[in-house]
N, C-alpha and C positions, 0 to 999 in steps of 0.2 A: 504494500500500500504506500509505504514512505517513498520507493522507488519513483510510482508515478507519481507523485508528488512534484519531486522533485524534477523529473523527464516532463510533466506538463510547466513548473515554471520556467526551466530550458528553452522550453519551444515559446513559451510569453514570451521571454527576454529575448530571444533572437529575433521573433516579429519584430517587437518593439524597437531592437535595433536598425533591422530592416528598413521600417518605417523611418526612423530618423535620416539614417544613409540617403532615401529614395526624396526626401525633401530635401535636404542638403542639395541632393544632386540638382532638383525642380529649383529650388532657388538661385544654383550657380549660373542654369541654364538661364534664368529671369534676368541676372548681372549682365549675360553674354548679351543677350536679346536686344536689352537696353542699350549697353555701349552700342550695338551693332545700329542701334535708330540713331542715335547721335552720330555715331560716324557715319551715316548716308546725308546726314543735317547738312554737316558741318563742309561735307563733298559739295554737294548741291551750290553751297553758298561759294565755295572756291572756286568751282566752275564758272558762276556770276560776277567774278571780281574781274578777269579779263575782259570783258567784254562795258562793263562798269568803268573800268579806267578808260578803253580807248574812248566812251562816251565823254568822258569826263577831257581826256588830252583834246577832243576836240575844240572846245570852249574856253578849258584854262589850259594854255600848255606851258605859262609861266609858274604853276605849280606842281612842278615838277618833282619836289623834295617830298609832296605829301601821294604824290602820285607812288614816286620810288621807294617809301615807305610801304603803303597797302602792296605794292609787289613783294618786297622783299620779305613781310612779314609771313606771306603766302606759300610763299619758298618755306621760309621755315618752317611751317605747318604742316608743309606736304613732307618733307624730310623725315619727319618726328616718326620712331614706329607708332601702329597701331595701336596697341595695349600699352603705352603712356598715358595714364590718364592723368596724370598730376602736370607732366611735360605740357601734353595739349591742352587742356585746361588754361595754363597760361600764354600758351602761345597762342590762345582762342582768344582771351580776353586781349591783349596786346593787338590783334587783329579787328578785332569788335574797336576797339579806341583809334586806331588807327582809320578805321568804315567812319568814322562817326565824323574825326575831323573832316574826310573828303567830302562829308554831306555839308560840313559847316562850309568849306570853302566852295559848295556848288552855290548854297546862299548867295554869296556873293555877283553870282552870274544870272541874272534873270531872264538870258537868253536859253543857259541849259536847265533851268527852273523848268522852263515851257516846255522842251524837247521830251517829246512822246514818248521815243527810246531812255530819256535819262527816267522820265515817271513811269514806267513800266519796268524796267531793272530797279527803282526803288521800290516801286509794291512788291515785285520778286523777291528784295530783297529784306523787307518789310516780313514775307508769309513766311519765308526760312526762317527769319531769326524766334517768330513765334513759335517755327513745326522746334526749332533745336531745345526752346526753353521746356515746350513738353515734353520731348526726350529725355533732356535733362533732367527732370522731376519725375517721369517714370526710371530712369535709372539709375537716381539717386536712392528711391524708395527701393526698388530693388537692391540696393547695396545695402541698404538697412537691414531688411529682413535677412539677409545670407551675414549679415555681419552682428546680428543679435541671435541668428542661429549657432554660428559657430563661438560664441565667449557663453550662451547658457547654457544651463546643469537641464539635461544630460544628452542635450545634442553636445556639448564640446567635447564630449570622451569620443565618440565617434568623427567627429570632424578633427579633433589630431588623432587619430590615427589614422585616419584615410586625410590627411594632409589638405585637409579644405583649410581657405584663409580668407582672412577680411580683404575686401575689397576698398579700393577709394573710391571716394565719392567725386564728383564731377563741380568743383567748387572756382567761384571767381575769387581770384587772387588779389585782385585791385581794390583796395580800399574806399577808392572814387568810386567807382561802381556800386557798392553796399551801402553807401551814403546817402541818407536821406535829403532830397533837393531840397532846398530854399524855398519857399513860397515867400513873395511880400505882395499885397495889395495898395 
């Protein structure tokens, strides 16, 4: 009798481990998933930047330092491997600040204000930076969950030893960015 006893909590505890492992793995797969929106985001948007500058060289081409800026930052981005998320993360936001100033410097041009091409790559580039910020919050949230699964009692006894690990979360680096704007009336 004690035998089965024991042979039926054997077979609990293995479920039960089972079951933790097969969520581990659904949550890893939730991490992947997510980065993998982001990086289709962040794609989209880079394929947008060339085409955005030559719009933009046509109107100002005496601003050229802000021009060779959003290029070069774009370099960098594409460089970065994939699975840096801390790397690209910041060479996202440096990129984002860098898109931000050429929007300031179109201000100044009223002529490519009007240009059909320049408001149409801005609304493009307008719905990207929205589809990326959803991404981001879907795959921040998923890094929460795989990363509160593997530090709690008793998924962490199975996630070190099948070597699951917390993942980064997808955060802006820039202080300016997190800062609450000024309003004055």
């Amino acid at each position: 009798m004690v035998s089965w006893f024991i042979l039926a909590i054997l077979i609990a505890l293995s479920l039960f481990a089972i079951l933790l492992y097969n969520t581990l793995v659904k949550k890893r797969q939730m991490v992947e998933e997510g980065w993998s929106g982001i990086d289709v985001q962040l794609k989209r948007r880079s394929n947008l930047i060339p085409n955005l500058i030559e719009t933009v060289k046509g109107y100002a081409s005496h601003e050229q330092e802000t021009l060779d800026r959003v290029t070069e930052l774009r370099a960098q981005v594409s460089a970065l491997p994939k699975d840096d998320v801390a790397g690209r993360a910041k060479a996202e936001g440096m990129l984002s600040q860098a898109l931000g100033k050429l929007f300031a410097v179109a201000e100044a041009y009223p002529d490519l204000k009007a240009s059909q091409n320049f408001s149409d790559l801005h609304s493009s580039l307008d719905e990207i930076e929205n589809a990326i910020q959803m991404a981001r919050r879907y795959y921040n949230g998923a890094v929460r969950g795989l990363n509160v699964a593997v530090e709690s009692f008793p998924s962490n006894l199975i996630a070190n030893k099948f070597k699951f690990e917390k993942a980064e979360y997808f955060e802006i680096e820039d202080a300016a960015e997190r800062a609450v704007p000024k309003v004055q009336f």
